[in-house]
C-alpha positions as CSV (number, residue, x, y, z in Angstrom):
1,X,4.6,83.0,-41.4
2,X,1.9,83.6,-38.9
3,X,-0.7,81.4,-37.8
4,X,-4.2,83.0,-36.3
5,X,-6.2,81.1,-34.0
6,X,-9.2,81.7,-32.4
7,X,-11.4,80.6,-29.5
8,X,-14.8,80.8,-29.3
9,X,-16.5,82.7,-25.9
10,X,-20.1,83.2,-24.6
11,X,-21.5,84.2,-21.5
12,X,-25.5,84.0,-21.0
13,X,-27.2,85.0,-18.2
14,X,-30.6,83.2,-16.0
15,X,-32.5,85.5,-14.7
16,X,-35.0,84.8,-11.5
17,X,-35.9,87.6,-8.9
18,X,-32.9,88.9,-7.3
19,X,-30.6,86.1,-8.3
20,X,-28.2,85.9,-11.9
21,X,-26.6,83.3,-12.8
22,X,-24.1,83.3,-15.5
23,X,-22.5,80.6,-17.4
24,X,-19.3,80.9,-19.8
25,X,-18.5,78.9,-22.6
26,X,-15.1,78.6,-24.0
27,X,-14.5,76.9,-27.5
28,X,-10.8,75.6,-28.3
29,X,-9.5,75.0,-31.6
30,X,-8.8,71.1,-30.5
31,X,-12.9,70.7,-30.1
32,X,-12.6,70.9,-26.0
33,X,-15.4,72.9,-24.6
34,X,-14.8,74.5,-21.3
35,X,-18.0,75.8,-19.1
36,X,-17.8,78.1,-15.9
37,X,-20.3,79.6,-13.7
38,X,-21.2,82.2,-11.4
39,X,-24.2,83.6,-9.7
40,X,-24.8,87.3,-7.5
41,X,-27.7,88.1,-5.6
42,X,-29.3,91.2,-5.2
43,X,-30.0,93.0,-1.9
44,X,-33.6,93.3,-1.2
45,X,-33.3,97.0,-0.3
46,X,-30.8,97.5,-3.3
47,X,-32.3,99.1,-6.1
48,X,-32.8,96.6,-9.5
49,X,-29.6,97.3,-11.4
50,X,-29.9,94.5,-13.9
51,X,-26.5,95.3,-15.4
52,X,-24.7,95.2,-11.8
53,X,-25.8,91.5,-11.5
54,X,-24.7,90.3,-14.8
55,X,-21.3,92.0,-14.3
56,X,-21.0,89.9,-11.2
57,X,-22.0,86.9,-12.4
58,X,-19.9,87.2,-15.5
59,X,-16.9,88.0,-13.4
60,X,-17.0,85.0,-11.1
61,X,-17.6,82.6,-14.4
62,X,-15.0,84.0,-16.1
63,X,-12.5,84.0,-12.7
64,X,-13.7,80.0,-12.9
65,X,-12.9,79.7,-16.8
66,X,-9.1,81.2,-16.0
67,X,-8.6,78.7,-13.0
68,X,-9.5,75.5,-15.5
69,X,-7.5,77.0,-18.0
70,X,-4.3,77.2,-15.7
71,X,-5.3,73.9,-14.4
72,X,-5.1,72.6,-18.1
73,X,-1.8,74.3,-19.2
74,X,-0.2,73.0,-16.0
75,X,-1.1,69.4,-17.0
76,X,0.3,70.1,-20.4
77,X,3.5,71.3,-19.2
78,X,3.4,68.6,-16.7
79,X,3.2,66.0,-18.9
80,X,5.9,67.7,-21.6
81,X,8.2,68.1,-18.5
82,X,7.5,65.4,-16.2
83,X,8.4,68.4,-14.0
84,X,5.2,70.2,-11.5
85,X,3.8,73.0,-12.8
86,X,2.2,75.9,-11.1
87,X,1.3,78.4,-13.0
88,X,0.1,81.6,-11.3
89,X,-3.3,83.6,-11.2
């Protein structure tokens, strides 16, 4: 038998002149809510490339969002165990 679970994920953006800030949201099935963010700032001679900023933003949340997930499964196997854990990047 197979089970399905999901998780629920959202990056938004803030906008304000040349700086974007991101934020990620990540839903588990147990009801925790994890939250991440990053931020990229534009250049002032770089030419406004909306989509470049978001990308970078989104990327350093989301880089954020994997550390606290490792961080969290490590205490989990830490506390199964009793043994450290370190899982890798």
């Amino acid at each position: 038998m197979q089970t399905f679970v999901g998780w629920h994920s959202e990056v938004t953006f803030r906008e304000a002149g040349p700086k974007t800030r991101a934020t990620a949201l990540l839903k588990l099935p147990d009801g925790t809510e994890l939250r991440a963010h990053g931020h990229a700032s534009k250049h002032p001679n770089d030419p406004i490339q909306t989509q470049v900023g978001e990308e970078l933003a989104a990327a350093r949340a989301l880089n954020d969002l994997a550390r606290q997930l490792l961080a969290r499964a490590s205490q989990h196997i830490e506390s199964a165990t009793h043994v450290p854990a370190h899982p890798a990047l």
